[in-house]
C-alpha distance (Angstrom), angle and dihedral (degrees) to the residues before:
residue distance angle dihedral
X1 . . .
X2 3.67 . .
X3 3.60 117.5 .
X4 3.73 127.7 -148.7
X5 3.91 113.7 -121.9
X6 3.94 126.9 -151.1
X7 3.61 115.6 -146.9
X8 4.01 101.9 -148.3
X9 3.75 112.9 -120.9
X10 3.91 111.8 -122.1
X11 4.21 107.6 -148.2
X12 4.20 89.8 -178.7
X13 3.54 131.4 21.9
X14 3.48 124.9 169.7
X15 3.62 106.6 -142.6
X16 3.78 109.4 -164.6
X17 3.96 133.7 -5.9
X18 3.62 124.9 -124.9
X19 3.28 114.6 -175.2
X20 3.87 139.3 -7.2
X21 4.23 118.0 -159.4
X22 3.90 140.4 171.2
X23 3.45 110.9 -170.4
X24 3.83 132.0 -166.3
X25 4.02 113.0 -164.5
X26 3.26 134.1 -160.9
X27 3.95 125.9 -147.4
X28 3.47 111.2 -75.6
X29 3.89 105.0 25.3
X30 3.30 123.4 148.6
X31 3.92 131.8 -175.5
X32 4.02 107.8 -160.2
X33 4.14 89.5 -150.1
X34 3.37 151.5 -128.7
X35 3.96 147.6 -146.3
X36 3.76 138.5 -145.2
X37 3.91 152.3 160.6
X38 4.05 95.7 -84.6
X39 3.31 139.5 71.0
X40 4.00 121.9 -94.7
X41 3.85 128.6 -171.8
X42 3.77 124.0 -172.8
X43 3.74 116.6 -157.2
X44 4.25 120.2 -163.7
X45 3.32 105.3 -140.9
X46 3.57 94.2 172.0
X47 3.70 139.5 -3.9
X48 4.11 126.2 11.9
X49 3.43 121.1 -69.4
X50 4.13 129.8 -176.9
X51 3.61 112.9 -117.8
X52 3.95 123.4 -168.9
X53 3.58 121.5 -171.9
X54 3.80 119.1 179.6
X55 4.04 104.6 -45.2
X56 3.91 90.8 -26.4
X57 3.91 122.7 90.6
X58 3.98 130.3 -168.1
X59 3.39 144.8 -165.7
X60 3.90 106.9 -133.7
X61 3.79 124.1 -173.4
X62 3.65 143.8 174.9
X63 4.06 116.6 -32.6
X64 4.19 85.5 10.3
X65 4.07 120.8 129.7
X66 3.54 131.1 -161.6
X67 3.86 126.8 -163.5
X68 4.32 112.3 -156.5
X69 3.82 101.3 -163.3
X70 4.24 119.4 -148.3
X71 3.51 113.9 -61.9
X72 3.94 96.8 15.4
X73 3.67 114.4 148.6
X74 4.43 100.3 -139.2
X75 3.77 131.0 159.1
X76 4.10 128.6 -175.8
X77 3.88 121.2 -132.9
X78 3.77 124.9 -176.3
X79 4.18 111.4 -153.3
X80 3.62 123.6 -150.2
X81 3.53 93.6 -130.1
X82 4.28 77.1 57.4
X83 3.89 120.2 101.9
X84 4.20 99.6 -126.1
X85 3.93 105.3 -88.7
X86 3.97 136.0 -135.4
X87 3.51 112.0 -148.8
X88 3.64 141.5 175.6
X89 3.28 133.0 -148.2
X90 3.68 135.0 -174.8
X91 4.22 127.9 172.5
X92 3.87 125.2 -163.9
X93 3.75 145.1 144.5
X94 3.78 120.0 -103.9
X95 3.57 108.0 160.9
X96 4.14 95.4 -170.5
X97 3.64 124.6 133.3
X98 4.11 85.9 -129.1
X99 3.80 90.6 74.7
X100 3.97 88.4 78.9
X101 3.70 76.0 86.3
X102 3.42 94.8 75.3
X103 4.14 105.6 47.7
X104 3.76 127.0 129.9
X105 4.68 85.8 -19.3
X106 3.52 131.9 128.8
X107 4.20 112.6 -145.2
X108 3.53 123.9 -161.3
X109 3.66 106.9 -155.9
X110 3.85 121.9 -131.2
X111 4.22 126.3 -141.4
X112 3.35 90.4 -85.6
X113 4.05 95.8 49.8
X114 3.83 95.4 52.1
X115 3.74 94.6 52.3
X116 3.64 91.4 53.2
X117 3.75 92.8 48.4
X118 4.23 91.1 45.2
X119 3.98 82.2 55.1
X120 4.03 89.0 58.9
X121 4.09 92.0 41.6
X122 3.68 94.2 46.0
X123 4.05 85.5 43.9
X124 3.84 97.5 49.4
X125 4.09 93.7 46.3
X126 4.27 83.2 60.2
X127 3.91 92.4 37.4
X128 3.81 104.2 45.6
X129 3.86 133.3 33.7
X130 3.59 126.4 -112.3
X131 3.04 151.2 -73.8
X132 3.65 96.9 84.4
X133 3.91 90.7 163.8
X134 3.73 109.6 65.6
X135 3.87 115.4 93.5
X136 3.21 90.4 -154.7
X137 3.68 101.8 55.5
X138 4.26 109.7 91.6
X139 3.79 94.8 165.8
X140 3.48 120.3 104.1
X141 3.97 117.5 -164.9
X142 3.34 124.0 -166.9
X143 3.46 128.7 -106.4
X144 3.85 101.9 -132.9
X145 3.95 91.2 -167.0
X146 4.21 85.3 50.4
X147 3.56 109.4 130.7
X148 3.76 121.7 -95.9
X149 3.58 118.6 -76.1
X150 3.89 92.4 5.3
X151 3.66 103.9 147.3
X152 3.61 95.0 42.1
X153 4.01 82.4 58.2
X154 3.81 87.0 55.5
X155 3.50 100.5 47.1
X156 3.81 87.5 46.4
X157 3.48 97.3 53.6
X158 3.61 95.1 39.2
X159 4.44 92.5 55.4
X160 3.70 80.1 46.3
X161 3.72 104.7 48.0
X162 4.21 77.8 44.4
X163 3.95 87.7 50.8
X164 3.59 98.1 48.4
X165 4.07 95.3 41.2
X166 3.79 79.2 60.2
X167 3.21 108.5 50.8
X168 3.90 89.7 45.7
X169 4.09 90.9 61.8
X170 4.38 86.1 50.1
X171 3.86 123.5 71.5
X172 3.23 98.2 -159.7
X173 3.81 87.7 73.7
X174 3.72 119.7 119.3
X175 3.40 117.0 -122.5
X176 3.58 122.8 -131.9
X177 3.28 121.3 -110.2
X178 3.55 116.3 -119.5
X179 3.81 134.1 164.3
X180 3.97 109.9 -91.9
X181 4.35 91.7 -144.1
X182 4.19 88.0 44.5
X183 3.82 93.8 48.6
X184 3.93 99.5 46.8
X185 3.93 86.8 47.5
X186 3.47 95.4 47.7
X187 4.13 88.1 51.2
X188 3.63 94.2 39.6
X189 3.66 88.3 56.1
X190 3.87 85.1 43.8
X191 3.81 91.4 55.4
X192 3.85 93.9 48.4
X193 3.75 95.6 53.9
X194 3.79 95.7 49.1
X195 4.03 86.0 51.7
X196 3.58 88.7 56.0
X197 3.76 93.9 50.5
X198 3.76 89.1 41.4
X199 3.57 83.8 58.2
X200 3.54 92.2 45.1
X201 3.60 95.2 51.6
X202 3.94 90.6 53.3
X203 3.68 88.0 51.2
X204 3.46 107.0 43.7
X205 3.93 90.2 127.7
X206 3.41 95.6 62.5
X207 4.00 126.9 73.6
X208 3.99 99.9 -142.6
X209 3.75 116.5 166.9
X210 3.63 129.1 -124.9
X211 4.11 90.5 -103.0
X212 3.48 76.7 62.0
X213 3.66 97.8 56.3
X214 3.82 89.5 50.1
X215 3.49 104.3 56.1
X216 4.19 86.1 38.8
X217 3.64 91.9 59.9
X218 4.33 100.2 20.2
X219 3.52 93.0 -116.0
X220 3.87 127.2 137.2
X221 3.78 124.0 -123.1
X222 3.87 96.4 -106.1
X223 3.42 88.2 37.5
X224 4.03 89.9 56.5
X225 3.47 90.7 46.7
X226 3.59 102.8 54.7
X227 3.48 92.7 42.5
X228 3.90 91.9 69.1
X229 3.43 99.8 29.4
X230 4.77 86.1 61.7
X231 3.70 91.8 44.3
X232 3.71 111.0 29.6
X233 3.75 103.0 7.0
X234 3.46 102.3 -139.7
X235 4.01 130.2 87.1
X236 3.83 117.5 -77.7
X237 4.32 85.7 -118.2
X238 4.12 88.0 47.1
X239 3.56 83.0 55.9
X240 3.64 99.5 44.4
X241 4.21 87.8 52.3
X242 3.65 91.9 51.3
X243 3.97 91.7 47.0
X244 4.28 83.5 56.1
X245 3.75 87.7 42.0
X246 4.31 94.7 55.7
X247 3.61 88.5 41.0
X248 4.17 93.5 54.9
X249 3.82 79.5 39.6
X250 3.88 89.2 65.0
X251 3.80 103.1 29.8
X252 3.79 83.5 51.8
X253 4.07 85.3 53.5
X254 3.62 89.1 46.5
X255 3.78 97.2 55.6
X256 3.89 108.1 -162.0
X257 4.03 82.3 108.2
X258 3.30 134.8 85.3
X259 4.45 122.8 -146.3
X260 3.77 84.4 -107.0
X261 4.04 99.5 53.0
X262 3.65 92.7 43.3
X263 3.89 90.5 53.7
X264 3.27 82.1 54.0
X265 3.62 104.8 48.2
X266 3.99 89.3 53.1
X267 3.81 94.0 49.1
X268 3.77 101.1 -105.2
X269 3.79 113.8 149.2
X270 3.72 99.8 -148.9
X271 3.83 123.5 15.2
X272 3.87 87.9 -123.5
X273 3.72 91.4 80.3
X274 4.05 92.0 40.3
X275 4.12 83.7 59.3
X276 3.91 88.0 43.7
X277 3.48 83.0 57.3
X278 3.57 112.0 34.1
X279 3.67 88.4 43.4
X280 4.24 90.7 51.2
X281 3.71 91.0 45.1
X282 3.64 97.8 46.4
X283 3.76 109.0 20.9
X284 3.67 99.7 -113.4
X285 3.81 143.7 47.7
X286 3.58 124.3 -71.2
X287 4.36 83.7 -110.1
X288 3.11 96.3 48.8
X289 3.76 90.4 50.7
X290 3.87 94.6 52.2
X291 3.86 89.2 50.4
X292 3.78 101.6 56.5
X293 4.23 84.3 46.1
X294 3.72 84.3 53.2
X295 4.25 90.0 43.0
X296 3.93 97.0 40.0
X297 3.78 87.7 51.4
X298 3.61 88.1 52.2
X299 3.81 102.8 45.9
X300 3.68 87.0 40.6
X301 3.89 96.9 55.9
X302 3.90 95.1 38.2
């Protein structure tokens, strides 16, 4: 018996990547531009950041996306009055008609939308080597201890973070169907761990322990623990170290503060365990860190 076969129709594909960035500005940074024949989007990850594109400029912050279409004319520009921004940036060719979606609009991303694009991040740091900071860099080199199939994962999750952005901007989208009970759990549990690193955030002087934590926010241990592990995981005290870390990150960025005053200000008792830290988290010493800010904006503004 011969059986029929359906070839699957393919509405976006992204045919080749260009470039793939995480940048870390300081105060003051400015990129003088570019354009070209692919398509670039600019994530803020954290922080503000001035965008121009063409004759049109924005303000982008935290969770915002930007889309530069072929042959747009945009620049970057970090104010003073700006908090330091993270951003990411990725470049590729996707000649599909659905792209129109994405002219001359600014997209804040959802839950959902940020997970997806963490997957392709967290993906491209395994797939690619580094840097992943220098704006002038376009050549990606393989990683040739990358996991298997770790481009493919990219590309995937890029056409589907694409997909999904898409759909969002047109009603006649079809919702999918999802148990009413399962979805308000999974967002109550969504709301409690973002209070707990909203707490943590406010904190981040202090050195509370995780008992702590449970009787702040009448959780059990267990409970704690598995809470953090579905939505982020990593441990609620992992969390809390990295939270210090991305602060030190920025106040390092921001440069009215000294290594000893920023220990300080994230509750270390001696700077040697900030560097332990900073230097663990990051993979060098909280020096060395300021200096290639200081270099990067050099080379990038030269």
């Amino acid at each position: 018996m011969k059986f029929p076969r359906l070839q699957l129709q393919e509405s976006l594909i992204i045919q080749n990547l260009i470039s793939f960035h995480y940048f870390e500005y300081a105060k003051g940074y400015v990129f003088e531009g570019e354009q070209h024949d692919f398509w670039e989007l600019l994530y803020v990850d954290k922080g503000e950041v001035e965008v121009r594109a063409d004759d049109q400029v924005h303000t982008l912050r935290q969770g915002n996306m930007i889309f530069h279409k072929p042959e747009e004319f945009h620049t970057v520009s970090v104010k003073h009055e700006h908090k330091p921004p993270n951003l990411i940036v990725i470049s590729f060719e996707c000649v599909s008609a659905a792209m129109s979606h994405f002219e001359n609009k600014i997209i804040a991303l959802g839950d959902r939308e940020r997970n997806m694009l963490s997957l392709i991040i967290q993906e491209g740091f395994q797939a690619f080597l580094p840097p992943f900071d220098q704006s002038a860099v376009h050549h990606l080199a393989r990683n040739p201890s990358a996991p298997f199939g770790s481009e493919q994962v990219i590309k995937s999750n890029l056409e589907l973070l694409l997909i999904t952005l898409i759909r969002h901007q047109d009603q006649s989208f079809i919702q999918e169907t999802v148990k009413q009970s399962s979805l308000q759990k999974e967002k109550a549990e969504q709301r409690i761990v973002q209070q707990i690193i909203t707490y943590m955030q406010a904190n981040l002087s202090q050195s509370f322990t995780q008992d702590h934590l449970c009787q702040t926010f009448h959780l059990g241990k267990s409970r704690l623990k598995e809470l953090f592990q579905t939505q982020l995981q990593t441990s609620v005290m992992e969390t809390f170290k990295s939270l210090k870390i991305e602060q030190a990150k920025t106040l390092i960025r921001e440069e009215p503060y000294n290594f000893t005053e920023i220990a300080a200000m994230l509750g270390y008792t001696s700077i040697h365990y900030f560097s332990r830290d900073f230097k663990k988290a990051v993979g060098m010493s909280p020096s060395d860190y300021a200096k290639s800010v200081k270099a990067r904006v050099q080379r990038d503004q030269n």
